[in-house]
N, C-alpha and C positions, 0 to 999 in steps of 0.2 A: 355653235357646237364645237368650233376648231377650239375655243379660248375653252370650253368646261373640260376638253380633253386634255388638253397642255398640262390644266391644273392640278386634275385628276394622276397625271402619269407623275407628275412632281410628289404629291402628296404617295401615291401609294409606293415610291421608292422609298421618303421618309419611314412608313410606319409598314414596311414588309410583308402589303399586303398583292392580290393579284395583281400584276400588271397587264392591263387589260387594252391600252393604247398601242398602236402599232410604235416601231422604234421613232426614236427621236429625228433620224436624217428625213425619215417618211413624213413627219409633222413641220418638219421645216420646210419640205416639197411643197406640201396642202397650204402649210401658211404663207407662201411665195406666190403658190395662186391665187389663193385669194386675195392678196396684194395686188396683182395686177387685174384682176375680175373690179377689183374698190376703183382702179385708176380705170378703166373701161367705162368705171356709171357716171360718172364726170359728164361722158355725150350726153344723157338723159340731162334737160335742161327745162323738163316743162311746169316744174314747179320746185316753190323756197322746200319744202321739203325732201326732195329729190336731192337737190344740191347740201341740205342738210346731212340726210344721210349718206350722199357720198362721200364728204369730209371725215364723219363719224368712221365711217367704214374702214377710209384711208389710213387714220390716224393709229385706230387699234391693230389693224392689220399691218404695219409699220411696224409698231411697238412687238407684236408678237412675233413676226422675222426675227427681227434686234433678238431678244432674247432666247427663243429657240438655236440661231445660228451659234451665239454667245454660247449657250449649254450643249450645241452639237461639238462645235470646234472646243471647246474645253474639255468635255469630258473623253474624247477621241486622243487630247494630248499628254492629257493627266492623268487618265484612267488605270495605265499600264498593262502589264500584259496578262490575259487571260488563254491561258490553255485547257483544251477537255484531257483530263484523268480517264475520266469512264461515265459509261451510261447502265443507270441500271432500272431495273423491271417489278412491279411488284409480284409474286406469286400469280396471282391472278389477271394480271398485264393490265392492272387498271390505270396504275399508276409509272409514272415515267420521272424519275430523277438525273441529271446530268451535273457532274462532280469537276470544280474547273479547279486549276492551282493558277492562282492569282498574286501576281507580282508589283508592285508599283515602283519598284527601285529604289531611286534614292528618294523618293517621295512618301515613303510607307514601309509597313510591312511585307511578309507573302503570306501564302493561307490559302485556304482553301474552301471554297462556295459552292453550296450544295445548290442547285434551283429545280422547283417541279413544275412540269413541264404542262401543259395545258393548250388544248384545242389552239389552231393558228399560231400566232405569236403569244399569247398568253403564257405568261410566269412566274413562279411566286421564290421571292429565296426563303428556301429553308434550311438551309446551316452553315454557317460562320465557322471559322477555327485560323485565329492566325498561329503564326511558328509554325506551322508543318504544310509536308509535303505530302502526304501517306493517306488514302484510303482504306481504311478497314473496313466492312457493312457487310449484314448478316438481314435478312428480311427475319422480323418474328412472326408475324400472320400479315394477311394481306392489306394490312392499312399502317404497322408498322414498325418501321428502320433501327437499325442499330449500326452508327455512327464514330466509328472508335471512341468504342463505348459509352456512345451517348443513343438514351431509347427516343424517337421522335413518333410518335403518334398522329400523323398526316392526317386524320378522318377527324379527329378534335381540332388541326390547325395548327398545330404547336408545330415552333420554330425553333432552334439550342443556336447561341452563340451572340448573338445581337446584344446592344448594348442596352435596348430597352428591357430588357430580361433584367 
C-alpha cells in the first residue's frame, strides 16, 4: 500500500492532479517502519517462505527509504522559499484557494502558486505565474476565479499556467 502511495503522490505532482498522499516526511516515517517491522519478520523462522518473504520485504522496503529520504531531503533544499500571499473563499465557502509567492533563488524563477485546498492534506495546484509578485482575484460565481486576469473554472478542473497547457 506504502509503494502505490509513494507512486501515486510522484505521478499526481507530475500531472497536477489531487494530491491525495499525506506529505512526503510523513511517507518517509511509514516507510522507516515498515523497514524495521521487514527486519522484525527475520525471528519468524518456520518456514522457506517466511524467510522468503522477509528478504522480499526488507529489500523493497530499503529501496523505498533510499528514495523517499532522497526526494524529502532534496526537495526541502532545493525547493526554496514558499510564502502565503493570501487565502481566499469562494462566495459560497465551498471552495478554499491559498496563493504562495514562490521563490527559488538562484535556482529558478519567483511566481506565484495558486493551490486548492481539500479535506485533510489534500491539494490540488491551480495556477502557475512566474515573474510576479501581485495577486489580483475577483470570485465571478461560486465555482469560478479571476486570476489577474485569468478566468479558472474549478468545478470543470481547469488549471492556467502549467507547462502541459
Amino acid at each position: 500500500m506504502l509503494y502505490s502511495i509513494s507512486l501515486y503522490t510522484l505521478y499526481s505532482s507530475i500531472h497536477h492532479m489531487w494530491m491525495i498522499a499525506p506529505p512526503g516526511y510523513v511517507l518517509a516515517i511509514l516507510a522507516i517502519v515498515a523497514f524495521i517491522l521487514s527486519i522484525i519478520s527475520f525471528m519468524d523462522t518456520s518456514s522457506l517462505f517466511a524467510k522468503i518473504r522477509s528478504w522480499i520485504s526488507t529489500i523493497l522496503s530499503f529501496i523505498l527509504v533510499s528514495i523517499l529520504l532522497f526526494v524529502v531531503t532534496f526537495t526541502s533544499i532545493f525547493s526554496g522559499a514558499k510564502v502565503l500571499l493570501t487565502t481566499t473563499h469562494s462566495p459560497d465557502q465551498h471552495y478554499t484557494i491559498n496563493f504562495y509567492k514562490t521563490d527559488a533563488g538562484a535556482m529558478g524563477s519567483f511566481g506565484i502558486l495558486g493551490e486548492l485546498q481539500g479535506p485533510l492534506w489534500f491539494r490540488k495546484a491551480l495556477y502557475w505565474e512566474s515573474k510576479n509578485d501581485q495577486v489580483e482575484l475577483q470570485w465571478h460565481n461560486s465555482h469560478t476565479v479571476i486570476v489577474n486576469g485569468h478566468t479558472i473554472d474549478i468545478a470543470k478542473g481547469e488549471t492556467w499556467g502549467f507547462q502541459s497547457e
